[in-house]
ChimeraX commands (.cxc) that place a marker at each C-alpha (Angstrom):
marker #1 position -39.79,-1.54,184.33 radius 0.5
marker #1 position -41.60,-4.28,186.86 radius 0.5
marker #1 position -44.39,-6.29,184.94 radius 0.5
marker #1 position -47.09,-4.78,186.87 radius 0.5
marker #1 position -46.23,-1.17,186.50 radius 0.5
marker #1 position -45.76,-1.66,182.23 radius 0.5
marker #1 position -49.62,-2.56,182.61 radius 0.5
marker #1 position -50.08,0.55,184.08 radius 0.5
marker #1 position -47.77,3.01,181.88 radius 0.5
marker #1 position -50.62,3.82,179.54 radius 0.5
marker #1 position -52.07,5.65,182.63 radius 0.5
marker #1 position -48.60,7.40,183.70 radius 0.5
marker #1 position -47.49,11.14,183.36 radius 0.5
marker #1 position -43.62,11.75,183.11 radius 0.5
marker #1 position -40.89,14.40,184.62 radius 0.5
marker #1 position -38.24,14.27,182.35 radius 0.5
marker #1 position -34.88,16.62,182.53 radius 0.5
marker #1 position -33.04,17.03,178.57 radius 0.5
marker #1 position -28.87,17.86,179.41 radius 0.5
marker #1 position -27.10,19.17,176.92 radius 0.5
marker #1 position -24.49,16.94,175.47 radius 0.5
marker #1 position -21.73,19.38,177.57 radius 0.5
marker #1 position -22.98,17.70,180.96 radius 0.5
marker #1 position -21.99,14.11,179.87 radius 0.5
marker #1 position -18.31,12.60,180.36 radius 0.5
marker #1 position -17.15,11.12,177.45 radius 0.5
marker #1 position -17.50,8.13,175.91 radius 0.5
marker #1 position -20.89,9.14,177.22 radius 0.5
marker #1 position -21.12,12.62,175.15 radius 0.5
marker #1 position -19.92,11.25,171.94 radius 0.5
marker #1 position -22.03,8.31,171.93 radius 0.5
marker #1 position -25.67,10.54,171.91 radius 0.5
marker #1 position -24.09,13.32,169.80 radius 0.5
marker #1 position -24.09,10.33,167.45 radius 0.5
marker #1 position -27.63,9.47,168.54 radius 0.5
marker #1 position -28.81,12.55,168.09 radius 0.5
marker #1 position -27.13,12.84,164.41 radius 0.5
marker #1 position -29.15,10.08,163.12 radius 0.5
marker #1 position -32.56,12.00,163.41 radius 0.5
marker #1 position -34.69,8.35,164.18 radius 0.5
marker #1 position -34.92,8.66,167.41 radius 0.5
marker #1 position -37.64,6.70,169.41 radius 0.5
marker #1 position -40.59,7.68,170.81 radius 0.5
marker #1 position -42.88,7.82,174.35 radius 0.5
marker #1 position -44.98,5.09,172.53 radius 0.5
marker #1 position -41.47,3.22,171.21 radius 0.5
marker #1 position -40.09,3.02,175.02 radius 0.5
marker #1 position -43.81,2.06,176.07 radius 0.5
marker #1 position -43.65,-0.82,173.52 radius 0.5
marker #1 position -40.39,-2.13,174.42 radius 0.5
marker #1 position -41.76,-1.79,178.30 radius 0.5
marker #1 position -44.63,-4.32,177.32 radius 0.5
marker #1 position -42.77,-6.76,175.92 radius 0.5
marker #1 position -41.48,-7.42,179.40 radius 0.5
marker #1 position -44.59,-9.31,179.97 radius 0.5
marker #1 position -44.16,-11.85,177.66 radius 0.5
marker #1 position -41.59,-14.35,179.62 radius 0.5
marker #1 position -42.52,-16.44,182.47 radius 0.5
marker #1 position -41.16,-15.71,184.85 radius 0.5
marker #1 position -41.28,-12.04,183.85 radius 0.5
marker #1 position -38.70,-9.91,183.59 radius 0.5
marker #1 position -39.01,-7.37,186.46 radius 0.5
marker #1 position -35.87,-5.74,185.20 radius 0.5
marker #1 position -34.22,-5.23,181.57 radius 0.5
marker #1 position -31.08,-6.83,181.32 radius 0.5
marker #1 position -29.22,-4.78,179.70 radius 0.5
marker #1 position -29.64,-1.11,180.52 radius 0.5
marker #1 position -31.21,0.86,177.60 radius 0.5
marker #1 position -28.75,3.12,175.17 radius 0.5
marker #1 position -32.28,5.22,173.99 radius 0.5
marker #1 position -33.02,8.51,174.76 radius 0.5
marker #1 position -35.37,11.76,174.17 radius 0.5
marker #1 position -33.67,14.03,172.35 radius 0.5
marker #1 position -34.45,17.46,171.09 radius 0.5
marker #1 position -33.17,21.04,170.66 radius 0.5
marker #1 position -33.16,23.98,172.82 radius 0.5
marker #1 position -31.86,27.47,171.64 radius 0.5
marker #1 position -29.07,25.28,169.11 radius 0.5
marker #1 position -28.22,23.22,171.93 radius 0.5
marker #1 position -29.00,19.49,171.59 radius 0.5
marker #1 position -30.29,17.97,174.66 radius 0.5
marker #1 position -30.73,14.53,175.76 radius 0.5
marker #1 position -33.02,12.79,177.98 radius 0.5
marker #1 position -31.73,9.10,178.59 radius 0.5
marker #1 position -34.14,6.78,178.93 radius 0.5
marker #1 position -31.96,4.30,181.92 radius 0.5
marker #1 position -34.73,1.83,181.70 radius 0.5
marker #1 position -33.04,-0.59,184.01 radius 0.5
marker #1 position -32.94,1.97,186.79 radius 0.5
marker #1 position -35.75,3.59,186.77 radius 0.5
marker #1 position -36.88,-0.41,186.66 radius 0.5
marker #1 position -35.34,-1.32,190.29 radius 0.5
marker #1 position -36.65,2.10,191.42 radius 0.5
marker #1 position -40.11,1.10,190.07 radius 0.5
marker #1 position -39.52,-2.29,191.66 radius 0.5
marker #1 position -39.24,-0.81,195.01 radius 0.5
marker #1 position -41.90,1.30,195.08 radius 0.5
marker #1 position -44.59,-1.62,193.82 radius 0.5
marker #1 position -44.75,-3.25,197.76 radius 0.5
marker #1 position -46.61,0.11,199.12 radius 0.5
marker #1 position -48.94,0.49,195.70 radius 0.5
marker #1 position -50.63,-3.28,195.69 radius 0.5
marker #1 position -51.39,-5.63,197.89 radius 0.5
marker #1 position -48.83,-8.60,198.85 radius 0.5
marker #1 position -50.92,-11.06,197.71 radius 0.5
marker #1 position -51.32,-9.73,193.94 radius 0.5
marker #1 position -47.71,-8.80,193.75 radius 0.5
marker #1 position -46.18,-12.38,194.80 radius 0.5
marker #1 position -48.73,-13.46,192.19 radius 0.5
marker #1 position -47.42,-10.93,189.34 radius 0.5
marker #1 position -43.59,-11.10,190.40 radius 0.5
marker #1 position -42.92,-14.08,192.40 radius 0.5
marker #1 position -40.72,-13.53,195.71 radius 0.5
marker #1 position -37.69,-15.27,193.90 radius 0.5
marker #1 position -37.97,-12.82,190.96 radius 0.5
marker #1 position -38.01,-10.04,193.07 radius 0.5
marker #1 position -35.41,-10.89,195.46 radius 0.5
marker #1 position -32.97,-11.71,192.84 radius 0.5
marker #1 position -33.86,-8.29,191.15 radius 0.5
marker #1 position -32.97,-6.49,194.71 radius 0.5
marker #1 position -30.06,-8.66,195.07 radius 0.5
marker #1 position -28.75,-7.11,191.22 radius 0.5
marker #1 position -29.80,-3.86,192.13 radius 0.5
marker #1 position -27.36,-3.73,195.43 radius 0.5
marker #1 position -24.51,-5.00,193.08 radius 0.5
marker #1 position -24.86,-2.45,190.66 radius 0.5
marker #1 position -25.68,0.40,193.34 radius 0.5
marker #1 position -22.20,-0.40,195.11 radius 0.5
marker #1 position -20.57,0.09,191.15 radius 0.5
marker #1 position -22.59,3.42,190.66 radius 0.5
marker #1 position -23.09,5.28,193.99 radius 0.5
marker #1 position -24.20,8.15,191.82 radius 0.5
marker #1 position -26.40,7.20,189.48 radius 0.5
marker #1 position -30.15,9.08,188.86 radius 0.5
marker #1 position -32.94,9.08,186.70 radius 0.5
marker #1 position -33.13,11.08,184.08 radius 0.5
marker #1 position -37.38,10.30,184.13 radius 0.5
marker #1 position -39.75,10.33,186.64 radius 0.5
marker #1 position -42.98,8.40,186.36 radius 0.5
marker #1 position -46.23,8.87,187.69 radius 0.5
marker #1 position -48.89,6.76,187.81 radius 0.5
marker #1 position -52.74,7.58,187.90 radius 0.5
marker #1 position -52.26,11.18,188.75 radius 0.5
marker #1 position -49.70,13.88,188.63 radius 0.5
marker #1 position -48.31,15.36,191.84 radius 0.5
marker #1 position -48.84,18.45,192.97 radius 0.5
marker #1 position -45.68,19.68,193.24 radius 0.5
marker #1 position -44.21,19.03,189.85 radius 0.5
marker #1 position -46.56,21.36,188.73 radius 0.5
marker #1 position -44.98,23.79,191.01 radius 0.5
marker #1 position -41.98,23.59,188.82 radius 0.5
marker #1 position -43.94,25.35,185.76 radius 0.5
marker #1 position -45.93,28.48,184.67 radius 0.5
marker #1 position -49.48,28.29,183.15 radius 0.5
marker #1 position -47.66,30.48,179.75 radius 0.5
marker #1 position -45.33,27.55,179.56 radius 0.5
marker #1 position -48.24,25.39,178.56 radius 0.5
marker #1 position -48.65,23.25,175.40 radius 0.5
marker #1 position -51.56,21.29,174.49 radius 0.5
marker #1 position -52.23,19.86,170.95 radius 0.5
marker #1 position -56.06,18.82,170.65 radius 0.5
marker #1 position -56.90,15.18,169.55 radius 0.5
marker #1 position -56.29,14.35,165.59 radius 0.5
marker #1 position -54.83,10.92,163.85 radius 0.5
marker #1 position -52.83,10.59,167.53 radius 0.5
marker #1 position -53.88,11.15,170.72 radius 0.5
marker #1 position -53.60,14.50,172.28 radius 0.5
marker #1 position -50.91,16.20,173.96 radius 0.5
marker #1 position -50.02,18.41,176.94 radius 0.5
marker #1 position -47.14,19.21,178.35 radius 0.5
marker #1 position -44.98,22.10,180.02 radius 0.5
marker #1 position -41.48,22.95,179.19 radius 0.5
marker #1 position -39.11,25.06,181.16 radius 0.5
marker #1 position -35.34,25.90,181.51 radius 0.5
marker #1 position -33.91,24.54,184.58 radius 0.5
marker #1 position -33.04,27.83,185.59 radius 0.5
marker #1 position -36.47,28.70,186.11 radius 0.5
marker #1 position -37.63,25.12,187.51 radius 0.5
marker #1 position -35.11,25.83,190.44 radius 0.5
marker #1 position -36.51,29.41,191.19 radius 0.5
marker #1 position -39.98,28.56,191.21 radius 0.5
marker #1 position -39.18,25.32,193.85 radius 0.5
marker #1 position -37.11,27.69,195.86 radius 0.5
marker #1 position -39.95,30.32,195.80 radius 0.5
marker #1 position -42.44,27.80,196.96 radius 0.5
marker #1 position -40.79,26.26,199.71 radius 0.5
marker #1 position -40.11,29.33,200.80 radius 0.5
marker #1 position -43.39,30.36,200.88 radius 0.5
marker #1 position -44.81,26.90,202.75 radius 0.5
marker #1 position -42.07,27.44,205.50 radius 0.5
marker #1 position -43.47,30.19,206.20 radius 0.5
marker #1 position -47.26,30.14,206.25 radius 0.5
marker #1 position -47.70,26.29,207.04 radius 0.5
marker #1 position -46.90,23.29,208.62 radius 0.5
marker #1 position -44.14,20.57,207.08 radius 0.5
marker #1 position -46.18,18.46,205.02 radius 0.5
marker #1 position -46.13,15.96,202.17 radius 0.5
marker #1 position -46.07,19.10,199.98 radius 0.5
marker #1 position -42.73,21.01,201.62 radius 0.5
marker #1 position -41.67,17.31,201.70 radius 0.5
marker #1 position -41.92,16.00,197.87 radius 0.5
marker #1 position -40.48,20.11,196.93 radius 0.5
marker #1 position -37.82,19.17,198.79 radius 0.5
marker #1 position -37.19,15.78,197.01 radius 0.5
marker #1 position -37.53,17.14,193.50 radius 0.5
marker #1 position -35.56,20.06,194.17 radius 0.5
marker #1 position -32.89,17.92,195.00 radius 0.5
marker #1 position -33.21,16.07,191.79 radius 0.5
marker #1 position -33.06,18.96,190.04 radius 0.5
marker #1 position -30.12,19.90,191.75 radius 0.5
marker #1 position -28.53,16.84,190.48 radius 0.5
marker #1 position -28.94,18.12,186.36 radius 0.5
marker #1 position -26.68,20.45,184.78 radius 0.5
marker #1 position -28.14,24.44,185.19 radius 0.5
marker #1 position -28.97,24.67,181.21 radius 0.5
marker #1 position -31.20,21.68,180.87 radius 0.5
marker #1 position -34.86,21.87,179.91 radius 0.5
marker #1 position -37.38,20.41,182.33 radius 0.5
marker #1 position -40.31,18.51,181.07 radius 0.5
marker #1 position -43.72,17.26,182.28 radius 0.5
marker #1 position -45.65,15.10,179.95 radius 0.5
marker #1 position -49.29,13.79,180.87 radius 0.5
marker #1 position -48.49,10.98,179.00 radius 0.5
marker #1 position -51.14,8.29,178.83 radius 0.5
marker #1 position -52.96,10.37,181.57 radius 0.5
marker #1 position -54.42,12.15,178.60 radius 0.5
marker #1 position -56.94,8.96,178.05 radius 0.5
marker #1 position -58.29,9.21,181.18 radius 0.5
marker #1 position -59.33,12.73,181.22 radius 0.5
marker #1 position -62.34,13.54,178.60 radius 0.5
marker #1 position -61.32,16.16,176.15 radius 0.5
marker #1 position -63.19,19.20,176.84 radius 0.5
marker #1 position -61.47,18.48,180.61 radius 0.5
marker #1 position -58.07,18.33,179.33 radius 0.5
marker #1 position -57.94,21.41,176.86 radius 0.5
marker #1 position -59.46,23.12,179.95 radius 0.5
marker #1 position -56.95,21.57,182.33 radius 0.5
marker #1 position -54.71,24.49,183.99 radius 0.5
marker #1 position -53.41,22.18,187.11 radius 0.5
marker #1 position -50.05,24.42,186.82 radius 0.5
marker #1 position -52.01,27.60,187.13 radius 0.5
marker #1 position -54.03,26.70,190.24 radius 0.5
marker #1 position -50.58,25.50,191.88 radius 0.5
marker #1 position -49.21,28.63,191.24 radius 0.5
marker #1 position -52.32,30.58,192.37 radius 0.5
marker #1 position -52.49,28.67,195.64 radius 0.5
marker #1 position -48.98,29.42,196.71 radius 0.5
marker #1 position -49.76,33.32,195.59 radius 0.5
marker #1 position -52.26,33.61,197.79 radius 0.5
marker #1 position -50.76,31.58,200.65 radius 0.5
marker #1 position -47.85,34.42,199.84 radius 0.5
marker #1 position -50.07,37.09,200.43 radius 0.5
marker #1 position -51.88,35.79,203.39 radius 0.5
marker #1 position -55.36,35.00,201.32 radius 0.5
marker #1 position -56.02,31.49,203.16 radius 0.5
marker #1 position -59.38,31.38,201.52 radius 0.5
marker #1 position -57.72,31.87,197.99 radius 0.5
marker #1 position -55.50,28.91,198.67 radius 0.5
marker #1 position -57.98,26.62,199.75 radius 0.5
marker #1 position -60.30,27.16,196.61 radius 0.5
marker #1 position -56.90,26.40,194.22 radius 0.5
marker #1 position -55.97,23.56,196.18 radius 0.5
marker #1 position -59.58,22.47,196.07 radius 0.5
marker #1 position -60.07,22.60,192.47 radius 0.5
marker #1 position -56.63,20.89,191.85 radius 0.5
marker #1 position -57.58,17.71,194.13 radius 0.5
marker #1 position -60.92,17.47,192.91 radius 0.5
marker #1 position -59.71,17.23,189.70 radius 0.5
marker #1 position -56.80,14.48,189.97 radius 0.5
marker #1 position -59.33,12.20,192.64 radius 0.5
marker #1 position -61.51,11.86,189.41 radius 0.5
marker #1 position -58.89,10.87,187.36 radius 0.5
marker #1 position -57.52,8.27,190.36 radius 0.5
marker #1 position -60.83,6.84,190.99 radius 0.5
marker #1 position -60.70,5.83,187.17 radius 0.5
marker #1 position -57.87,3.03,188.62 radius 0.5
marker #1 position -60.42,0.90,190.76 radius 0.5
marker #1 position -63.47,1.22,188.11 radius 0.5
marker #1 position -64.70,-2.08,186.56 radius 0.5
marker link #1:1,2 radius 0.2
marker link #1:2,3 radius 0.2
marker link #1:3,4 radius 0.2
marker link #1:4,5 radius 0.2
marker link #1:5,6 radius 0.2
marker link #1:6,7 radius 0.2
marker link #1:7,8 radius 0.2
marker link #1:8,9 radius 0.2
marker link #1:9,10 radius 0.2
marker link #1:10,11 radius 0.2
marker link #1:11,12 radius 0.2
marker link #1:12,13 radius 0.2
marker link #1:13,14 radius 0.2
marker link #1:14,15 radius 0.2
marker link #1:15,16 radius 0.2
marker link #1:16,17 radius 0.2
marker link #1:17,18 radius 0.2
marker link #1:18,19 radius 0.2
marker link #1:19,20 radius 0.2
marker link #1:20,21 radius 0.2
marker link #1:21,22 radius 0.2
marker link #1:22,23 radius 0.2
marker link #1:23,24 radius 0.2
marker link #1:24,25 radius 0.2
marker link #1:25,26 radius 0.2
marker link #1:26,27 radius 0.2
marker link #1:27,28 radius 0.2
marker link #1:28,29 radius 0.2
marker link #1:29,30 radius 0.2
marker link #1:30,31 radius 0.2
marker link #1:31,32 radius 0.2
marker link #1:32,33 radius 0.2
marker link #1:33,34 radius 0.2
marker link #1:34,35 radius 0.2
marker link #1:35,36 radius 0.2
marker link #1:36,37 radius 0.2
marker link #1:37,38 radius 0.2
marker link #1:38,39 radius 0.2
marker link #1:39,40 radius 0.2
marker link #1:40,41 radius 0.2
marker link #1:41,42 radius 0.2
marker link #1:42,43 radius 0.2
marker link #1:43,44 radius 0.2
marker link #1:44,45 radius 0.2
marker link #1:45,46 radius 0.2
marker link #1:46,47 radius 0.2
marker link #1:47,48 radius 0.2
marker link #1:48,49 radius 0.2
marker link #1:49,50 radius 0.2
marker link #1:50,51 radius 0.2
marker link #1:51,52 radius 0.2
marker link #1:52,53 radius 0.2
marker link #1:53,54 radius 0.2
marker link #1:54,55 radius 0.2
marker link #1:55,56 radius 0.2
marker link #1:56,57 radius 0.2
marker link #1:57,58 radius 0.2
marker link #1:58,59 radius 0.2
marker link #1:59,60 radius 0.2
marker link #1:60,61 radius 0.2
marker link #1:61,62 radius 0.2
marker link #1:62,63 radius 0.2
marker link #1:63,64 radius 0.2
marker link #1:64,65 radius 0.2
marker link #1:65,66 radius 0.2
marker link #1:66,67 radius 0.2
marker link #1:67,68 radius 0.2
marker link #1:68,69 radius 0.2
marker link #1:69,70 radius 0.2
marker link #1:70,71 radius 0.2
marker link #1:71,72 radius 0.2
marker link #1:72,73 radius 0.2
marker link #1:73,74 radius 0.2
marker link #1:74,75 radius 0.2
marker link #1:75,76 radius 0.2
marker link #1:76,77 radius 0.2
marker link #1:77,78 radius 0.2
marker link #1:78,79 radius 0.2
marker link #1:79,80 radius 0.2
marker link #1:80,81 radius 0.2
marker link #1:81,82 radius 0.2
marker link #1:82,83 radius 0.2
marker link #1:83,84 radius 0.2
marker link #1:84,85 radius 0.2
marker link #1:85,86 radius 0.2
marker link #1:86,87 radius 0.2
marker link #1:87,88 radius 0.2
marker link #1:88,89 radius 0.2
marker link #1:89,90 radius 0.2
marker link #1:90,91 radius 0.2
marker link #1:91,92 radius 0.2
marker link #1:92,93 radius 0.2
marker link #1:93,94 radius 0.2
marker link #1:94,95 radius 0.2
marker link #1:95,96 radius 0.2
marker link #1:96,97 radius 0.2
marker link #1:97,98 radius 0.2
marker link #1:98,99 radius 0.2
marker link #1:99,100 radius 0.2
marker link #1:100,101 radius 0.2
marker link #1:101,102 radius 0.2
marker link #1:102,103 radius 0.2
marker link #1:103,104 radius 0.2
marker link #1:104,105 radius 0.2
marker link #1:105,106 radius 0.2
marker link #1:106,107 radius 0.2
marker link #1:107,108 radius 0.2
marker link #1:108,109 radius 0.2
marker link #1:109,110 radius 0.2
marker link #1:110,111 radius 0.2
marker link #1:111,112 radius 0.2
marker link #1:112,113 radius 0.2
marker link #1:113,114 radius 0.2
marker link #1:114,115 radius 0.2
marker link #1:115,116 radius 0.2
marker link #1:116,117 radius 0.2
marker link #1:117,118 radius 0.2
marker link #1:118,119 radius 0.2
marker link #1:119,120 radius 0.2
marker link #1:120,121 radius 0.2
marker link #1:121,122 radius 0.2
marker link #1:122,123 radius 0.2
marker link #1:123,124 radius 0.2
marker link #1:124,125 radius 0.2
marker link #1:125,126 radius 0.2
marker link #1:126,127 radius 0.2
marker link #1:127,128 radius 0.2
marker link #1:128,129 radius 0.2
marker link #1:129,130 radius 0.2
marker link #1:130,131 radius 0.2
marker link #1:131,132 radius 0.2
marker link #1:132,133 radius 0.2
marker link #1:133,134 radius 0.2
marker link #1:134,135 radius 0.2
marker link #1:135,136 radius 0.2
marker link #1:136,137 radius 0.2
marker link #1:137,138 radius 0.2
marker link #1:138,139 radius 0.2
marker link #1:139,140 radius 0.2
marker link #1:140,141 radius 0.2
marker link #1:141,142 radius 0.2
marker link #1:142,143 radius 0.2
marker link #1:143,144 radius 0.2
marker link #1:144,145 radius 0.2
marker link #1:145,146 radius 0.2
marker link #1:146,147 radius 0.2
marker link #1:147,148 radius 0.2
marker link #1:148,149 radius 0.2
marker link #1:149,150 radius 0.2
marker link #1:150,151 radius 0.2
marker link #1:151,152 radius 0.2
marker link #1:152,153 radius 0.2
marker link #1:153,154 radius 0.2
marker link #1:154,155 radius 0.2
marker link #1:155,156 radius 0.2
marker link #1:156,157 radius 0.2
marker link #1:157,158 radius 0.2
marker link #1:158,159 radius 0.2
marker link #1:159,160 radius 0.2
marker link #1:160,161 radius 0.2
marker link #1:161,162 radius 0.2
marker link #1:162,163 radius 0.2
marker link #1:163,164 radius 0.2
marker link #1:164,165 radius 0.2
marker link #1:165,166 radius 0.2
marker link #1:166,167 radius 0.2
marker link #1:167,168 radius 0.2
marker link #1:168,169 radius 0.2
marker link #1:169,170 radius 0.2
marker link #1:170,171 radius 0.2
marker link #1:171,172 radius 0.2
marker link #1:172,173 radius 0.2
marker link #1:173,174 radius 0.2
marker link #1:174,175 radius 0.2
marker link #1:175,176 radius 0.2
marker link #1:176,177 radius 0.2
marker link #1:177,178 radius 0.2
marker link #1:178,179 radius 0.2
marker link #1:179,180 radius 0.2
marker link #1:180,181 radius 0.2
marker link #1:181,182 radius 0.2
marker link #1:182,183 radius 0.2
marker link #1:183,184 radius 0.2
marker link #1:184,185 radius 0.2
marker link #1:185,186 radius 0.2
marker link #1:186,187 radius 0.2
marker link #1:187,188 radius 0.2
marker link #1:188,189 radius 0.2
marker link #1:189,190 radius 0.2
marker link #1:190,191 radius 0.2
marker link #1:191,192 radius 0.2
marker link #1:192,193 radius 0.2
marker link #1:193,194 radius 0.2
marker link #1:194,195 radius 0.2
marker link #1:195,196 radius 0.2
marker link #1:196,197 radius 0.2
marker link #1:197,198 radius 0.2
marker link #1:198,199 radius 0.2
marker link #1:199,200 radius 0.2
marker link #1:200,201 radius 0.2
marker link #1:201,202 radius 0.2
marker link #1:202,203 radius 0.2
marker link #1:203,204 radius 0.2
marker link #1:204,205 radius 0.2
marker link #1:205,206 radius 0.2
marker link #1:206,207 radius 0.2
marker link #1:207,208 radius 0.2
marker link #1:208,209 radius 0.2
marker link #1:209,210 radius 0.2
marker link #1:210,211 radius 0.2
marker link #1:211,212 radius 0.2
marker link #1:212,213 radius 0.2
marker link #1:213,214 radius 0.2
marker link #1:214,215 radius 0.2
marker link #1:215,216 radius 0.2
marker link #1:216,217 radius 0.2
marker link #1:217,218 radius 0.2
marker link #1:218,219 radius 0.2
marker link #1:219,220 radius 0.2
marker link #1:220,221 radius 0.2
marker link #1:221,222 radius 0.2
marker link #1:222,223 radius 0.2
marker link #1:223,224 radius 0.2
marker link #1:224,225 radius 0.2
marker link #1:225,226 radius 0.2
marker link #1:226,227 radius 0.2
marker link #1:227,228 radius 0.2
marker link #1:228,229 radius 0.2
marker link #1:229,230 radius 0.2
marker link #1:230,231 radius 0.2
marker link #1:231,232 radius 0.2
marker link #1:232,233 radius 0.2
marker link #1:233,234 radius 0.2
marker link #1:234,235 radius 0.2
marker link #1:235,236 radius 0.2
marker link #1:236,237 radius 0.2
marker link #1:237,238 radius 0.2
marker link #1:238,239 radius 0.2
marker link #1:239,240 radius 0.2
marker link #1:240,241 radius 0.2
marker link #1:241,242 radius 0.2
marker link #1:242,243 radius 0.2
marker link #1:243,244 radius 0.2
marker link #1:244,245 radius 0.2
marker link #1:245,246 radius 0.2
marker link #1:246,247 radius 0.2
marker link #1:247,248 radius 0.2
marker link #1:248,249 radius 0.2
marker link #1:249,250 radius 0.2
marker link #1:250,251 radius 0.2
marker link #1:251,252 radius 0.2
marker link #1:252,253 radius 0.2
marker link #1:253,254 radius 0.2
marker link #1:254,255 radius 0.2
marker link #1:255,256 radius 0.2
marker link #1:256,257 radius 0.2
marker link #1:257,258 radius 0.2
marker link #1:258,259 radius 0.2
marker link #1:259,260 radius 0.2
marker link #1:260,261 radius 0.2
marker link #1:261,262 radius 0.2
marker link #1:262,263 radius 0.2
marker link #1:263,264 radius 0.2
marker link #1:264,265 radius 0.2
marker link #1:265,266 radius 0.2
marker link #1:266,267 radius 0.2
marker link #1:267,268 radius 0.2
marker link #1:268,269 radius 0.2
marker link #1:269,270 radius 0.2
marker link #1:270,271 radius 0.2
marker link #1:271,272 radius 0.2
marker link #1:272,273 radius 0.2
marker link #1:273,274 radius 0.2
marker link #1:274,275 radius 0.2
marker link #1:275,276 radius 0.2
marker link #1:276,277 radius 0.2
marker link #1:277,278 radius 0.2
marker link #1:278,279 radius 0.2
view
């Protein structure tokens, strides 16, 4: 990932997708089956470790090299499922975005021009050898978006209070369900208000989604987002439940009832964002 954003990764929440080893060609399949057999698999912190070291050259290294043969791995109903970690991609994505985020002057001073032009120049190469590639991960920084919470239930919920690690919350769901509950929404936003960054990123992640074999599990981990909320604020956090209670009541015509979801929602995530520009 670019230099600047590894700085930031501590801070970052995480959409993940886990495929079973069935949606990978082979060698592909047989290589994680065999990663998955050795029961050592890395970590969120592991990935965020190797991420840092990044920063250690100078000129840093915007990019990995080498594109990363780690993954997330776990189980769902028997099935083992794999979330690949494609570090160098989701590095030139990351790359891209980091113009609109900071100002030009701190970025040429982090990455220098020449670094990052050279990076863009690898990333067309490879793009023209892999038309088709994805992310497996998505990565959000300071905040969560509002519509990948869309994607989950409040019951689907799983938050592990604060002990020798730090705490953890997440939602898992089948894809299945992910799907319906975009469709659902979008549905409902087409027809009770204007296009808007909301219907807009829906329609982005449903496409993503779209992009994942139909029995994967879909994950959204607050990450390092969990140090920035106190703890009595993030055992009471229910961000997926006021989603889903806004688009109910858009459904049903209760404007008001919206409003007072999407209120609490964005009053809670500005508090967390405002936490980026404190001393």
């Amino acid at each position: 990932m670019p230099a600047l954003s590894s700085v930031l990764v501590p801070y970052a929440a995480y959409l993940r997708v886990y495929e079973p080893l069935a949606a990978f060609p082979e060698p592909e399949r047989s290589h994680w089956a065999r990663y998955a057999r050795r029961g050592t698999t890395p970590t969120a912190q592991d990935e965020l470790r190797r991420s840092l070291a990044d920063l250690l050259p100078t000129p840093p290294v915007p990019v990995p090299v080498h594109e990363s043969g780690d993954a997330f791995v776990t189980e769902v109903d028997g099935v083992v499922c794999v979330c690949p970690w494609r570090t160098r991609l989701r590095g030139w994505l990351a790359l891209e975005e980091l113009a609109e985020q900071i100002p030009a002057v701190l970025l040429d001073a982090v990455l220098p021009p020449v670094v990052r032009g050279q990076a863009a120049a690898d990333y067309d190469q490879w793009r023209e050898r892999n038309p088709d590639a994805r992310p497996w991960i998505r990565t959000s920084v300071w905040q969560i978006p509002v519509r990948w919470f869309a994607l989950f239930s409040d019951e689907e919920r799983e938050y592990g209070p604060a002990g020798p690690a730090a705490p953890v919350l997440r939602y898992r769901t089948p894809m299945v369900q992910a799907r319906r509950r975009v469709a659902r929404a979008l549905k409902t936003l087409r027809e009770t208000t204007d296009e808007g960054q909301l219907t807009e990123g829906l329609v982005d992640v449903g496409r993503w989604l779209e992009e994942f074999h139909p029995r994967s599990l879909v994950e959204l981990d607050y990450g390092g987002l969990v140090h920035a909320l106190p703890g009595p604020q993030l055992a009471e956090d229910r961000s997926a439940a006021d989603v889903a209670e806004g688009i109910a009541a858009l459904r049903a015509g209760d404007g008001a009832g919206a409003g007072e979801a999407y209120a609490r929602l964005v009053e809670r995530w500005r508090a967390v964002r405002d936490l980026q520009f404190a001393n």
